[in-house]
C-alpha positions in Angstrom: 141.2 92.5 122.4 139.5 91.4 119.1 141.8 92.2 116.2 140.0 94.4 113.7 137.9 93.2 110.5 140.3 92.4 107.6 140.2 96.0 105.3 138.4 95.3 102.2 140.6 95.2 99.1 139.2 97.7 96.8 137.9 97.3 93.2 140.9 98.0 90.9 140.6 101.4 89.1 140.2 101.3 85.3 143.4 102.7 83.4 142.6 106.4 82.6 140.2 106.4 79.5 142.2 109.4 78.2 144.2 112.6 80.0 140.9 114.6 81.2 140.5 118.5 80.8 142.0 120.7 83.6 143.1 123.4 84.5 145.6 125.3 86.9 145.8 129.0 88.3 148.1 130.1 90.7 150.8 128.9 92.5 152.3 127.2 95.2 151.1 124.2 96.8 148.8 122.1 94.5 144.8 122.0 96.0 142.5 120.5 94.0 139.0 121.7 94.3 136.4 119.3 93.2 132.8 121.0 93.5 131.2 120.5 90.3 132.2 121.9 86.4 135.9 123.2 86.2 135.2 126.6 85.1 132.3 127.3 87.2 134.7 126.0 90.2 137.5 128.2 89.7 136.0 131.2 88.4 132.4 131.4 90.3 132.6 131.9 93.6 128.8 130.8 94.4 130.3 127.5 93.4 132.2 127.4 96.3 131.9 130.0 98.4 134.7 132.4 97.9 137.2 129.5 99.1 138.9 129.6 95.8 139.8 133.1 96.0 140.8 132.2 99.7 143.5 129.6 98.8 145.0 131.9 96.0 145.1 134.8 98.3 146.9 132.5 100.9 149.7 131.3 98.3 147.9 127.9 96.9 147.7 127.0 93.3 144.3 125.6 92.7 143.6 122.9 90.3 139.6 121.7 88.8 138.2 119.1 86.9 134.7 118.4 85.1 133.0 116.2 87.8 131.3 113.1 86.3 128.4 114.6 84.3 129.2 118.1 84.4 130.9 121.0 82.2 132.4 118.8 79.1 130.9 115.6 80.4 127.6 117.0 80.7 124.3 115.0 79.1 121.9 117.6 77.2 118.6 118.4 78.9 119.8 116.1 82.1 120.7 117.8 85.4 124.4 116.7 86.5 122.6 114.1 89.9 120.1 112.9 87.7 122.6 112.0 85.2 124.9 110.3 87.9 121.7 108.2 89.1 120.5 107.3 85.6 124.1 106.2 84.7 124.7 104.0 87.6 121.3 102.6 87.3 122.4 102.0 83.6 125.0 100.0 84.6 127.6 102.3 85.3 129.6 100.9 88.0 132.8 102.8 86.9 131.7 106.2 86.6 133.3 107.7 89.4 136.6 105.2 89.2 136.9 106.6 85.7 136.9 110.2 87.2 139.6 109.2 89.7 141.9 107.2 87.0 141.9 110.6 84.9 142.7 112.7 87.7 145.6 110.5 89.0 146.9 110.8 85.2 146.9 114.8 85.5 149.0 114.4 88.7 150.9 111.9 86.9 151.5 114.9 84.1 152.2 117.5 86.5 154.4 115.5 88.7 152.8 115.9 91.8 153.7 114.1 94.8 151.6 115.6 97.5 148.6 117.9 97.4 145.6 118.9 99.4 142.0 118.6 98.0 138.7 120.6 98.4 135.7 118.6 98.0 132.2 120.4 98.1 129.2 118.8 98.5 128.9 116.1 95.6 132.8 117.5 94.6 133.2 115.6 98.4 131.9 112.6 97.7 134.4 112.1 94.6 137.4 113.2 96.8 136.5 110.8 98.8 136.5 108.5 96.2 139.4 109.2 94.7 141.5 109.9 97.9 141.1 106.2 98.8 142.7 105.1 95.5 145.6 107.9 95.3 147.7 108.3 98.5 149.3 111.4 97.1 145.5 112.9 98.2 146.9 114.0 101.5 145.0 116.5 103.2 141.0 116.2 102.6 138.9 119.5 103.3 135.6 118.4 102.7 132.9 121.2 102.9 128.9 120.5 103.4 129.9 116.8 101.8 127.6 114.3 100.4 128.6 110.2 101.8 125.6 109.1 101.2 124.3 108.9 97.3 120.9 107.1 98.8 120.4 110.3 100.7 119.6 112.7 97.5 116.2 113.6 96.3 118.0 112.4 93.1 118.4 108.8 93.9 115.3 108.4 95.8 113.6 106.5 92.9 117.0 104.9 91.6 119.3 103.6 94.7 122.4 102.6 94.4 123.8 99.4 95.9 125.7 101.2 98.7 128.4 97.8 98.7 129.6 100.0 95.7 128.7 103.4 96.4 128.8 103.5 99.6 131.8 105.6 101.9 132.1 103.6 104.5 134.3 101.0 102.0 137.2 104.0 101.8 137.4 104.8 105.7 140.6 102.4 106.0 141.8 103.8 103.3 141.4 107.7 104.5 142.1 107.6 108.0 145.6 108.2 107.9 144.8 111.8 106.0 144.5 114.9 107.7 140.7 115.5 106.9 138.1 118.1 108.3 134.5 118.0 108.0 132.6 121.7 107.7 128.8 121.7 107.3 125.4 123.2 108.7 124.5 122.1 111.8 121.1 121.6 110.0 122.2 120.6 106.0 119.1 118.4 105.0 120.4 118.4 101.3 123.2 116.3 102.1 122.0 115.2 105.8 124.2 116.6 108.7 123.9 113.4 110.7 125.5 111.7 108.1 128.3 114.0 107.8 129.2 114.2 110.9 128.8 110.1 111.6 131.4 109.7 108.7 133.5 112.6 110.1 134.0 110.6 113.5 134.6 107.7 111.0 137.5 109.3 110.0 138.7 110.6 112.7 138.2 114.5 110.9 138.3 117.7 112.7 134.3 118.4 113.0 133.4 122.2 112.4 129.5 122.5 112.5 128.5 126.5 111.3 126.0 128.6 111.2 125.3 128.3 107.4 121.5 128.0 106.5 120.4 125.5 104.3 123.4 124.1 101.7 126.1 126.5 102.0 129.5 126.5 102.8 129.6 129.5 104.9 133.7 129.8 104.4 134.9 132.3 106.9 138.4 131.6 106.6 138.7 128.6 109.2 139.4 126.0 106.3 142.7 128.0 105.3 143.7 127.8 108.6 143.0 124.5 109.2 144.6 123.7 105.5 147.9 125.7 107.1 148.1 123.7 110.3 148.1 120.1 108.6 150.8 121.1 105.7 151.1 118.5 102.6 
């Protein structure tokens, strides 16, 4: 048969600006959960759907991080999306690579070696991200995700080259992860179709819920699944 397409090298990640702000509770097996500011992640379960309490309660430590444009990196008077579309079409072509450099530093500082990784909605998109650049991002739970920026009411009037942006440049670099994709059978924030077409990508384990609208509708299934594929 053909031989496949020669895997893009990927665009070399910045050195970390500076050790990023983050913080740890629990313990056990390192999970990082990436949904959107640090505190509102660990401590607010509307952020994410009661999974944090979840992977405490099942003997995870959980780890969180200011997304780009959100908690300490937050621009006044600018909602986090629109500030990730006005950046990039500022120029911006690092802002997520910068995110990914500072959190392989932290797992350089805590001496990780292997961890798993929650990524909700935009939090999936930079898990994504950063999985393809870090190898010790093993195991890739990614709830309602975003994989297309182009897809947001956000980005609508500001589109970003999707050569750059785009997913589909990390799939060679993912596919060897244990990843699962859980979303709405009718998300049109993020667009189920598209979830599910980069799920099958990826080779992921597909759940579609029941959720209505954006919502993560946890009901336990990612712990399990999280339990089966051990990091």
């Amino acid at each position: 048969g053909s031989s496949p397409p020669p895997v893009q090298p990927l665009a070399a990640m910045p050195p970390a600006q500076k050790l990023p702000a983050y913080e740890v509770i629990g313990s056990g097996p390192l999970v990082i959960v990436l949904a959107m500011d640090m505190q509102s992640t660990l401590y607010d379960s509307t952020t994410t759907d009661t999974i944090v309490p979840r992977l405490l309660s099942a003997g995870y430590s959980v780890m969180s991080l200011d997304l780009p444009c959100h908690g300490a990196a937050a621009e006044a008077n600018v909602a986090p999306l629109d500030c990730w579309a006005q950046r990039i079409a500022a120029g911006d072509k690092d802002i997520f690579l910068n995110f990914c450099a500072g959190l392989s530093a932290v797992l350089d500082k805590v001496a990780a070696d292997e961890v798993g990784v929650v990524g909700i909605s935009r939090g999936a998109y930079v898990a994504i991200t950063c999985a393809a650049y870090d190898t010790r991002l093993r195991e890739l739970a990614l709830e309602i995700p975003l994989t297309d920026l182009n897809y947001l009411t956000e980005f609508k009037t500001l589109p970003v080259d999707e050569a750059l942006f785009g997913t589909d440049q990390y799939v060679p670099y993912i596919n060897d992860r244990a990843i699962l994709v859980r979303i709405g059978k009718s998300d049109t924030r993020v667009g189920t179709a598209l979830a599910v077409a980069f799920a099958q990508k990826v080779l992921a384990t597909l759940e579609l819920t029941d959720a209505v609208g954006h919502d993560v509708a946890e009901d336990g299934s990612t712990i399990v699944w999280m339990k089966a594929h051990p990091f």
